[in-house]
Each structure stands twice: as C-alpha cells, then as structure tokens.
C-alpha positions as CSV (number, residue, x, y, z in Angstrom):
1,X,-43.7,-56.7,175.7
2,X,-40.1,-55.6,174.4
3,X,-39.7,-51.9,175.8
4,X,-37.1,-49.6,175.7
5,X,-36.1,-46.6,177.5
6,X,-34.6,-43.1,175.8
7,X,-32.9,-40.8,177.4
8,X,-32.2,-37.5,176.6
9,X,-29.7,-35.5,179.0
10,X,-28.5,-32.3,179.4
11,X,-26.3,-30.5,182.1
12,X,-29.1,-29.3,183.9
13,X,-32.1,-31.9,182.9
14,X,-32.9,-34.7,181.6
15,X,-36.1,-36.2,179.3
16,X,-37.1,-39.4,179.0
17,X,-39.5,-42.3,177.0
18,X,-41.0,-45.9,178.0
19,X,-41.4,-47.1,174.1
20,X,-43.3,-50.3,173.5
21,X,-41.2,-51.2,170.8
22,X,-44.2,-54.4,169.5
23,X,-46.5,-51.0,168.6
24,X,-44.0,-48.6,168.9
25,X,-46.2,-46.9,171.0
26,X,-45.0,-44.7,174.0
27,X,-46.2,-45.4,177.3
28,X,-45.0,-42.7,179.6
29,X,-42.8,-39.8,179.4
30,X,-41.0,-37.1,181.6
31,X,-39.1,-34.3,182.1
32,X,-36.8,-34.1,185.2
33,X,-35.3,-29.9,184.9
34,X,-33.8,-27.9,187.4
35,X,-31.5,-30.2,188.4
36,X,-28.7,-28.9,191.2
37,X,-31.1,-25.5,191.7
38,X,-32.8,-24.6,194.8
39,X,-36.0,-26.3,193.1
40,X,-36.6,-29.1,190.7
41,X,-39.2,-29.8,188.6
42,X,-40.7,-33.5,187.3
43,X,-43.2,-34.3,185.1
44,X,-44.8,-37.5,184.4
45,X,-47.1,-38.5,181.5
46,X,-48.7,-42.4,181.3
47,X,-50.4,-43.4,178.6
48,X,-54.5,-44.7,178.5
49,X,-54.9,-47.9,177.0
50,X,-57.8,-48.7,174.5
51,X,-60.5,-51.4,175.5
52,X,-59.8,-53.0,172.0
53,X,-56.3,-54.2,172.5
54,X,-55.5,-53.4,176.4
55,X,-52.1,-53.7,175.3
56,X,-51.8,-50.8,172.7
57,X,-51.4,-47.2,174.7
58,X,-54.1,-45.0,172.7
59,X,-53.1,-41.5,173.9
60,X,-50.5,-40.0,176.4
61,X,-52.9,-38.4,179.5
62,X,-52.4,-38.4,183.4
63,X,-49.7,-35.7,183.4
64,X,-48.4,-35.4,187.3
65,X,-45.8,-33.1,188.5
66,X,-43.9,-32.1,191.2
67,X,-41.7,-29.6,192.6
68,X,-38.2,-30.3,195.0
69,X,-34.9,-30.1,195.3
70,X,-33.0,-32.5,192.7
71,X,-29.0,-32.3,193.5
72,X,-27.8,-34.2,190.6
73,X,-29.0,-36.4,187.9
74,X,-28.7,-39.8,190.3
75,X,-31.4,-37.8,192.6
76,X,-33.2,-36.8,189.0
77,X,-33.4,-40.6,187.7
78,X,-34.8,-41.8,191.8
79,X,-37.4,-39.2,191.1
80,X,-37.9,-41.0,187.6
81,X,-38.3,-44.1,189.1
82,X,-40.2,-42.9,192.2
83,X,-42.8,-41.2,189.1
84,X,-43.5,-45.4,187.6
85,X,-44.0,-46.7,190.7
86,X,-46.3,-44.4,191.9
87,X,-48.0,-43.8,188.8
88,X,-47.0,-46.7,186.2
89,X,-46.2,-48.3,183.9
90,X,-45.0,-50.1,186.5
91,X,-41.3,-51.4,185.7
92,X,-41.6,-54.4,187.1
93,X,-44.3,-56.0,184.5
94,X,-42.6,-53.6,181.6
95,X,-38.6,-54.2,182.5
96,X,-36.3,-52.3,180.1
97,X,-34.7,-54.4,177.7
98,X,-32.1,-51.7,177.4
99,X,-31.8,-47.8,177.6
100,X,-30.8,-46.1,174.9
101,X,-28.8,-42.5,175.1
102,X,-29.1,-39.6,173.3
103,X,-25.7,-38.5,173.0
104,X,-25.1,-34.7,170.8
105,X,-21.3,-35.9,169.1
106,X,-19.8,-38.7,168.4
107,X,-16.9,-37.0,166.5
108,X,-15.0,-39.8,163.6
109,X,-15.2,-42.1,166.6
110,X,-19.1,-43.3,166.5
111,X,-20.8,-43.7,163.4
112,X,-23.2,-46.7,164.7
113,X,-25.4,-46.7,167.9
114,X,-23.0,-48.2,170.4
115,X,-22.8,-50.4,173.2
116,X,-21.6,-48.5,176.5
117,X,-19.0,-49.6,178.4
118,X,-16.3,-47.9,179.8
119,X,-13.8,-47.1,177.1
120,X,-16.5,-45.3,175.4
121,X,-17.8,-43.3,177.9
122,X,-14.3,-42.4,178.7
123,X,-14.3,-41.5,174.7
124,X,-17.6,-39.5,175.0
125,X,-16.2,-37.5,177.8
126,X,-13.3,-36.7,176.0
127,X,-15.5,-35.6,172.9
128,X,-16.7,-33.2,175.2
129,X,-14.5,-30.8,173.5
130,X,-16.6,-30.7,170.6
131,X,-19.3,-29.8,172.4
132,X,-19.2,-28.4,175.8
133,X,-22.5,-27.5,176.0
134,X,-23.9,-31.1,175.5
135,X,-21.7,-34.0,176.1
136,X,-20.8,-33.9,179.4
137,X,-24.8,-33.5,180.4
138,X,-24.9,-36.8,178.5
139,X,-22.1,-38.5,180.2
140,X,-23.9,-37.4,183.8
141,X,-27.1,-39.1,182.3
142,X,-24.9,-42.4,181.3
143,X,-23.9,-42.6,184.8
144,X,-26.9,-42.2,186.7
145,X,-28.8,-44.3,185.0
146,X,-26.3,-46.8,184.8
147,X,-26.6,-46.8,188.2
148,X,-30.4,-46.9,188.1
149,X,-30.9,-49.6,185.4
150,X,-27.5,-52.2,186.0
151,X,-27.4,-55.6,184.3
152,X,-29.6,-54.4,181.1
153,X,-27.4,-53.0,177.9
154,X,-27.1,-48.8,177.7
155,X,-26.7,-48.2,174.1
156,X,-25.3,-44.3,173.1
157,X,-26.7,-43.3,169.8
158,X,-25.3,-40.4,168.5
159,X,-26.6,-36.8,166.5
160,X,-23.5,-37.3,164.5
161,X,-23.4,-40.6,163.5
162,X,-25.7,-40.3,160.3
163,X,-23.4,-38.2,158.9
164,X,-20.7,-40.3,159.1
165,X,-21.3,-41.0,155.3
166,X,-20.7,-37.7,154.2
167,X,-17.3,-37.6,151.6
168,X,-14.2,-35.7,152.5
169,X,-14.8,-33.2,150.0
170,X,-17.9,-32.5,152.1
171,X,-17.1,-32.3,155.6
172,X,-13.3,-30.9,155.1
173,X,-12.6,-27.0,156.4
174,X,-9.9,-25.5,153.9
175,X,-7.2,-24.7,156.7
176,X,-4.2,-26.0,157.1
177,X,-4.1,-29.4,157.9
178,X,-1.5,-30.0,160.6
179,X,-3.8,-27.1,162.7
180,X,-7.2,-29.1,162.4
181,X,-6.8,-32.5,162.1
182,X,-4.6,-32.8,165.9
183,X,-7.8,-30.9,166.8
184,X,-10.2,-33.1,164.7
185,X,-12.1,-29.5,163.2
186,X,-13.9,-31.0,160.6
187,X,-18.0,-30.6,159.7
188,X,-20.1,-33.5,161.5
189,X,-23.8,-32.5,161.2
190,X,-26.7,-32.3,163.5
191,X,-29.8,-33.8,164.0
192,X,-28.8,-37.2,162.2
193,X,-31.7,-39.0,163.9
194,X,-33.6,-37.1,162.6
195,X,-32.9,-37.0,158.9
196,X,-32.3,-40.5,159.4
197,X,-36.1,-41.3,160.5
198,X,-37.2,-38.9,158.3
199,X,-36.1,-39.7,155.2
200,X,-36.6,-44.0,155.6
201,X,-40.0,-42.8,156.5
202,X,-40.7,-40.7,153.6
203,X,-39.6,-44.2,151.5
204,X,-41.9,-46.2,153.4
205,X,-44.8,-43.7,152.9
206,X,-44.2,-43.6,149.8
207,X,-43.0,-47.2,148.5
208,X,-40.1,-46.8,147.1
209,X,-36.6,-48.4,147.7
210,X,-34.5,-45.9,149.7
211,X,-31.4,-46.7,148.0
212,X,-33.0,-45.2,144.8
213,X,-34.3,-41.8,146.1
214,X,-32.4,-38.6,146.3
215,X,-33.6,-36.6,149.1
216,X,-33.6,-33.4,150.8
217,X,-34.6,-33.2,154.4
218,X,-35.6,-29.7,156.3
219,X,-35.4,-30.3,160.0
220,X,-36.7,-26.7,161.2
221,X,-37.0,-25.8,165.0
222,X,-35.6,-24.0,167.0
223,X,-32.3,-25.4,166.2
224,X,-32.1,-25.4,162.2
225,X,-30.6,-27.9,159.4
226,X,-30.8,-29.6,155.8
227,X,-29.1,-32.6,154.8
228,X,-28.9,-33.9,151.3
229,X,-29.0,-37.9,151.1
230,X,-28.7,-40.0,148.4
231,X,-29.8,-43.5,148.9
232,X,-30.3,-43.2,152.5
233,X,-26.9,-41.9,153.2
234,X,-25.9,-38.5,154.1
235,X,-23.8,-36.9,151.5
236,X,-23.9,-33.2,153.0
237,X,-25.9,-31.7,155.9
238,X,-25.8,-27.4,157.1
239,X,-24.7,-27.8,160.5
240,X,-20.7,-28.0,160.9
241,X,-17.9,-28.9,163.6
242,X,-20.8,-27.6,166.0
243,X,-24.4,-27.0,165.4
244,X,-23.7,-22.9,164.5
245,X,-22.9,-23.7,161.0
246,X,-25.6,-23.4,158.6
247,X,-29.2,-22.2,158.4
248,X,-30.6,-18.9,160.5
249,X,-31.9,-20.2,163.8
250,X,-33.9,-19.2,166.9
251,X,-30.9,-18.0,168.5
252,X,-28.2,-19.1,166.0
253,X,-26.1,-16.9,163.2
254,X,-26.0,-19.4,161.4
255,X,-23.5,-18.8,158.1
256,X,-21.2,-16.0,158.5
257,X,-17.5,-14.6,157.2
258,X,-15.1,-15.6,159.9
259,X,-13.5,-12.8,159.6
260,X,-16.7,-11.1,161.5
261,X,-15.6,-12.6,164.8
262,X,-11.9,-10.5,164.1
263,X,-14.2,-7.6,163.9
264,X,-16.0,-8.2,166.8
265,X,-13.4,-8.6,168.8
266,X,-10.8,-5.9,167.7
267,X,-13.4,-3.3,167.2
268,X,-15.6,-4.0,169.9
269,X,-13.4,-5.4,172.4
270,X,-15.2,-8.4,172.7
271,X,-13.8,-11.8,174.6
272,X,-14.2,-15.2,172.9
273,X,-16.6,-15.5,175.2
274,X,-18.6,-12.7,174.6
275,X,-18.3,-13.4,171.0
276,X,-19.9,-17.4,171.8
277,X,-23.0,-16.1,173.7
278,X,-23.2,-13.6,170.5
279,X,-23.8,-15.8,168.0
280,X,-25.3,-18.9,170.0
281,X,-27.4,-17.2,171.8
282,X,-28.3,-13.2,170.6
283,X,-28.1,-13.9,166.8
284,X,-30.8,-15.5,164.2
285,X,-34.3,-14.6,164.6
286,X,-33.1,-13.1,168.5
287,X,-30.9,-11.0,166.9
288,X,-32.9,-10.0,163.8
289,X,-36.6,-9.2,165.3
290,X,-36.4,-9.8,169.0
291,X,-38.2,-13.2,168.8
292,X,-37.3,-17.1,168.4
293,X,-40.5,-18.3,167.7
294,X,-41.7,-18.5,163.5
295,X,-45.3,-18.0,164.7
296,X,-44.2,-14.6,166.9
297,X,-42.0,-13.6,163.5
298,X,-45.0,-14.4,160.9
299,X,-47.5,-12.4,163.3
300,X,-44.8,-9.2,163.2
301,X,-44.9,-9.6,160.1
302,X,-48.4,-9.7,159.5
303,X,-48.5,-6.8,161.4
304,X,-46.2,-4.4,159.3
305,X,-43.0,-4.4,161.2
306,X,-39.8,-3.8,158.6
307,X,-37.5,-5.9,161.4
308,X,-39.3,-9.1,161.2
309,X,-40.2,-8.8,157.4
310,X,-36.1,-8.4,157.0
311,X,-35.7,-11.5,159.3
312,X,-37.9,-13.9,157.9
313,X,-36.2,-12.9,154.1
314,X,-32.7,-13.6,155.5
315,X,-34.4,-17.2,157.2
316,X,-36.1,-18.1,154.0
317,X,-32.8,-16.9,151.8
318,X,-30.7,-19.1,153.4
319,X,-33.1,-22.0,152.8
320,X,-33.4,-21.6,149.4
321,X,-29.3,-21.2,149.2
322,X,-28.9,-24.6,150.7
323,X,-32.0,-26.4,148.1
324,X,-29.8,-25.3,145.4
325,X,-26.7,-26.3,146.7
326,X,-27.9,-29.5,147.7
327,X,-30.0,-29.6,144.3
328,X,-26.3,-29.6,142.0
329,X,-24.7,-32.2,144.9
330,X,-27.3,-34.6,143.8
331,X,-27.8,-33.7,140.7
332,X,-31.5,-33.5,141.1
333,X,-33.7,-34.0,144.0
334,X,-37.1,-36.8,144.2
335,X,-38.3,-36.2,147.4
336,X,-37.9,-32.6,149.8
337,X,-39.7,-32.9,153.2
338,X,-40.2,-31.2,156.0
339,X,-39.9,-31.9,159.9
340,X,-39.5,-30.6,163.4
341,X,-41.8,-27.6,164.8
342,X,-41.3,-25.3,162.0
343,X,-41.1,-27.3,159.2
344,X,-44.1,-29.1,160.2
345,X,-46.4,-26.4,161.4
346,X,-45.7,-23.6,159.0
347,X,-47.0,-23.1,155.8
348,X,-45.5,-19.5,155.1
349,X,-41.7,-21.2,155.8
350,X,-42.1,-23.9,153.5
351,X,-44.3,-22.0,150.7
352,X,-41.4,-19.3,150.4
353,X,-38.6,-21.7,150.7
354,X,-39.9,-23.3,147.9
355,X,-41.2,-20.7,145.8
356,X,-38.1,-20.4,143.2
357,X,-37.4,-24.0,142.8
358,X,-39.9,-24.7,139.8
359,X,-37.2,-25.2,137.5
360,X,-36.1,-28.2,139.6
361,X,-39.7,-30.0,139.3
362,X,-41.1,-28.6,142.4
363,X,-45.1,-27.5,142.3
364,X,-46.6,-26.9,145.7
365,X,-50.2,-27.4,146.0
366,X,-51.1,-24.2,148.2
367,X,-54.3,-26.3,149.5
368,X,-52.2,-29.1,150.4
369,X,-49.4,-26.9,152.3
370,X,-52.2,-25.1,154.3
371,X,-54.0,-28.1,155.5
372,X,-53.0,-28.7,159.2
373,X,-53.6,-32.5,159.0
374,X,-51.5,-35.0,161.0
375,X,-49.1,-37.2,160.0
376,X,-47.0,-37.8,156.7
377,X,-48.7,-35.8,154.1
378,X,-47.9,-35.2,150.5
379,X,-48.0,-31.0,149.6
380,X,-47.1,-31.1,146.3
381,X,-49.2,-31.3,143.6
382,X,-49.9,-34.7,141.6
383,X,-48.2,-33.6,138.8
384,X,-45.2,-32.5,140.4
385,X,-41.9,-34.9,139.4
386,X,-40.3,-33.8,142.6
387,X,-42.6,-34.9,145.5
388,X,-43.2,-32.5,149.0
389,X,-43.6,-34.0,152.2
390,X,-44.0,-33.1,155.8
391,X,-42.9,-35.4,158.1
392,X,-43.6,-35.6,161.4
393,X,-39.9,-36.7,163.1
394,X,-39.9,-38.7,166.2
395,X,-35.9,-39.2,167.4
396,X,-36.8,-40.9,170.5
397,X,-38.3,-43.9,168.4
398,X,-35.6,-43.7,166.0
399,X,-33.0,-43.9,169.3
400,X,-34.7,-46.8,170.4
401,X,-34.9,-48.5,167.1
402,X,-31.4,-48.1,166.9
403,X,-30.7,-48.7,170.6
404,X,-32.3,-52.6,169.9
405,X,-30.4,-53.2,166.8
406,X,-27.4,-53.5,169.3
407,X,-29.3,-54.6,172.3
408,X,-31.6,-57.2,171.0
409,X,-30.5,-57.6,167.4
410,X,-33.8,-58.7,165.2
411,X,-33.5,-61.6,162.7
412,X,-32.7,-60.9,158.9
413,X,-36.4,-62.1,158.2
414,X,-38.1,-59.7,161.0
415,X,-35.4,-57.0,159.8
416,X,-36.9,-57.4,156.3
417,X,-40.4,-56.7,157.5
418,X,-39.8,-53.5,159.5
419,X,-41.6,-50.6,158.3
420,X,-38.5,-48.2,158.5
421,X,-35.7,-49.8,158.3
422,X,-32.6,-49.1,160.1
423,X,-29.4,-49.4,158.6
C-alpha cells in the first residue's frame, strides 16, 4: 500500500490525512486544536473497510476524541501518533512513504511541491513576512513532524505555487518599483491546490485535453477566490500579495480603494493594527449582516432583512465583476465551476453569479443547479456552449499527489494513465 500523510498546520493546530494513494482513499483523519492552551483537543477518524476489497476504506466512521493539555505541536503530533496506535491504521503495516506539508506562501521562491531540507525551511520562515498569520504555524508543523516521521521525504507544497504561471502584467502592483520589489509586493494568489485539482478534474470528467480548455474556477468558502486558467495554467486569480485581495468573504473586505485605510486611520484614529483586524476579521459578510455563514445570509434574507439583502448583492456583484474580467483575459470561457463550501452547496450563489452572463454562452439549467447530488455534476443546460460544473475540491489529495511526484516519482507510462494529472 503506498500512503501518504498531509499535514495542514497552523499556529495554534494542526489537521491531518492517512491517503491510500493505490485508491486514493483516506484512511484516517484528525484534528489536533488548542495547542499551548490550558486544554487541547484531538480528534481521530479511521476509516471501515468493505468485505469486497478489504483493502479499499468505504467510509470514514470511529470518530474518538480527547481532551488535554498539548504544549506545542511536538506534544500535538505524540498525541497523533498515540491516536494510530491505539485506534489504527496502525503505522507500522501502513508506513508513510513521505508527508507532505501544506504550506500558505511560497512567494517567487516555490512554484513546484518541494523537497524539505534545511535551506528551504530556513526560506519558508523567512516568507513568513508575507504571511504572518500562516507560515510560521507551518514551519512549527515541519519541525515536529520531522521529528516524528525522520528518514522518510517531507515534501512542502505550497497555496501559491499554481499561480506561479500568472504573467507580469497580471500579478504586478503599479507602485514604484524600487519600493516593492526589495519587499517582493507583488500578487501571488490563494488556494492554488485548489484550482489546480479542480480544474484537471473538470478535464477529466469531462474528456477533454486540459491544454485546450479555458477555464474559470470559483473556490467559495469562507475564504473566497476565482482564477482564470488557460490550458491548465493560471493566468490571473482574485486573491493578491495576501489572501484580502479580491472577492467579499466571511470575514474579508475583499476589493477596496487604498485610500480607505488613510481614512480610517486619520479620521478615526485607528492603528495599523486596528486597521488589520478591520478588514481581516470585521469586514465581508461580518461586517455587512453580522454573519459568515451563506446559509445564515440566504435565511436573513429569506426573512426580509434590508442588511443581508444589501450583503449578498455586494457578494454576488463582485462575482460577476471578476467573470467578466476573467471572461476578456481569455477571451472566452469553456468550462466555469464551482468548489469549496459555498460554491458547492449553494444554489442561490451560483444562480445569481451567473445570471447576466448569457451573452457569454452561459445557460444554467435551474433543475440541475438545485439538485443536491454528490460529486462532479454538470448544471448547465445541454445546449449551453459554455459548460457549468460543481466540483467537489479535495486539496489534501491534490497535496499528496503532488507530495509523491517528488517523493516517489511515477513512471512516464503510469504518469500517462493517472486520472488527474499533475503537472
């Protein structure tokens, strides 16, 4: 069995995958939070295995937890291990190959999943100052497990790294140049695993060559982006030097005049700080309506209220600003789909986001967009020239996927025959 392990670390927690990378099936996961408060908090989930092929996981079940105090992440990864050996897989009968790292920026350093050593964790460190919030959780997770896991590869594969393709003319700020370029401030885009799984498996589902589609790829969660890609590479995504650019959030601004943070702080006295947590953190839907979640909005809606009405406007606006932008940047669009927890799970987002782009080939098939049915489904109509999709993502498979091309690279032949290939 080749398996992998995927780690996702913050500062504070860290979430985690056994992949059986023959079925790409996963047989356990976690969540270790809490870490270096009074009390911790681990979960564990194994998968059940069918009587047909005992060595296909069927479903994830057996969810254990416990509560204790976790002082860092090396005391988070021994409660990790001490959740497989009491309750399996057992690591010993399904060794890691390698563990693979999910690692927020990679800056113009990384634009491939890399093999760790020390030079490039040194390098992800120091790309902490492009994102403070994320990278240095990351590096904490490199070490520990590291320690945890020696003498097998640690692969980083990074959010940024898709987007590595963009052009210049895409990801350059207009300011002068001898201020951003000693401080590398340029756009790098978000969620690149994600629009990378997504759109090879929009290809795949729909069999044709990636290199010949021109896509658009709406990862809507909580955190927000779109990415236009043109033959599987990114050409131009929302997010920018940090994931605030862009699309209205749960929490996020998203897109607004610079010149509103000079207001902010000369007229309301506010700190840099202040100003951070403002838009971060008390802005998008938060700010708007007094709720993150699309299902909360659509319900205030639903019931009348003017606040959440306004907000889901200003989301959906800002969707449709960003089709037609991407729209002229390819000149045309074959395939738009939809991922992550609100573009798979709401029909009201992607119905209204959609609504005004008929004169690009897009007919939505309102029976289609309303059925709640799993998996890659077409929700356009048959005559539409521009096909619909939602997509379910899945970033940890895509991180392991990438984490084997470097630990374990396949031949050309079994390359050829992968279902999604990576590039």
């Amino acid at each position: 069995m080749s398996v992998v392990l995927v780690i996702n670390s913050g500062s504070s927690s860290f979430k985690y995958q056994l992949i059986d990378m023959v079925h790409e099936q996963v047989l356990a996961q976690g969540l270790v939070e809490r870490i270096g408060q009074e009390r911790g908090h681990a979960t564990h989930t194994v998968a059940s295995f069918g009587e047909a092929d005992a060595a296909a996981p069927t479903a994830l079940d057996a969810t254990t937890a416990r509560d204790l105090p976790i002082a860092d992440h090396t005391a988070g990864f021994q409660v990790m291990l001490d959740a497989f050996a009491d309750h399996g897989p057992s690591l010993i009968r399904h060794p890691p190959l390698a563990v693979g790292h999910r690692v927020v920026h990679g800056g113009a350093r990384f634009f491939e999943p890399t093999l760790i050593t020390p030079l490039v964790e040194i390098n992800i460190e120091d790309l902490s100052a492009l994102a403070p919030l994320h990278n240095p959780g990351a590096v904490q997770g490199i070490r520990a497990a590291t320690a945890a896991f020696g003498g097998i590869p640690h692969v980083a594969v990074f959010d940024t790294a898709f987007h590595q393709t963009m052009p210049a003319a895409a990801y350059t700020y207009a300011i002068e140049r001898s201020v951003t370029e000693p401080l590398r401030i340029r756009k790098y885009g978000f969620h690149g695993t994600s629009h990378k799984f997504v759109s090879e498996a929009a290809a795949a589902f729909l069999g044709r060559p990636l290199g010949e589609l021109r896509q658009i790829v709406f990862h809507l969660g909580n955190g927000a982006s779109v990415a236009a890609i043109d033959g599987g590479r990114s050409v131009d995504t929302s997010m920018g030097l940090t994931p605030l650019e862009g699309l209205v959030m749960g929490t996020r601004s998203g897109d607004i005049d610079p010149a509103v943070v000079f207001q902010l702080m000369r007229r309301a006295d506010m700190s840099v700080a202040d100003v951070d947590d403002l838009l971060n953190r008390r802005s998008g839907l938060q700010g708007l309506a007094g709720v993150t979640d699309m299902r909360d909005l659509l319900a205030a809606v639903d019931a009348g209220e003017p606040a959440a009405r306004l907000a889901f406007d200003v989301y959906v606006h800002r969707l449709r600003a960003y089709a037609g932008s991407y729209l002229a940047q390819l000149g045309g669009v074959d395939v738009i789909s939809f991922t992550a927890g609100v573009g798979e799970n709401s029909a009201p987002v992607r119905a209204a986001a959609l609504q005004t782009l008929g004169f690009a080939g897009v007919e939505l098939d309102p029976g289609r967009n309303a059925d709640r049915g799993r998996g890659i489904r077409v929700i356009s109509t048959d005559a539409s020239p521009v096909t619909v999709l939602v997509v379910p993502t899945d970033e940890e498979l895509e991180i392991a996927r990438q984490t084997l091309t470097v630990a374990a690279p396949r031949s050309p032949r079994d390359a050829a025959q992968r279902p999604h290939p990576v590039g």
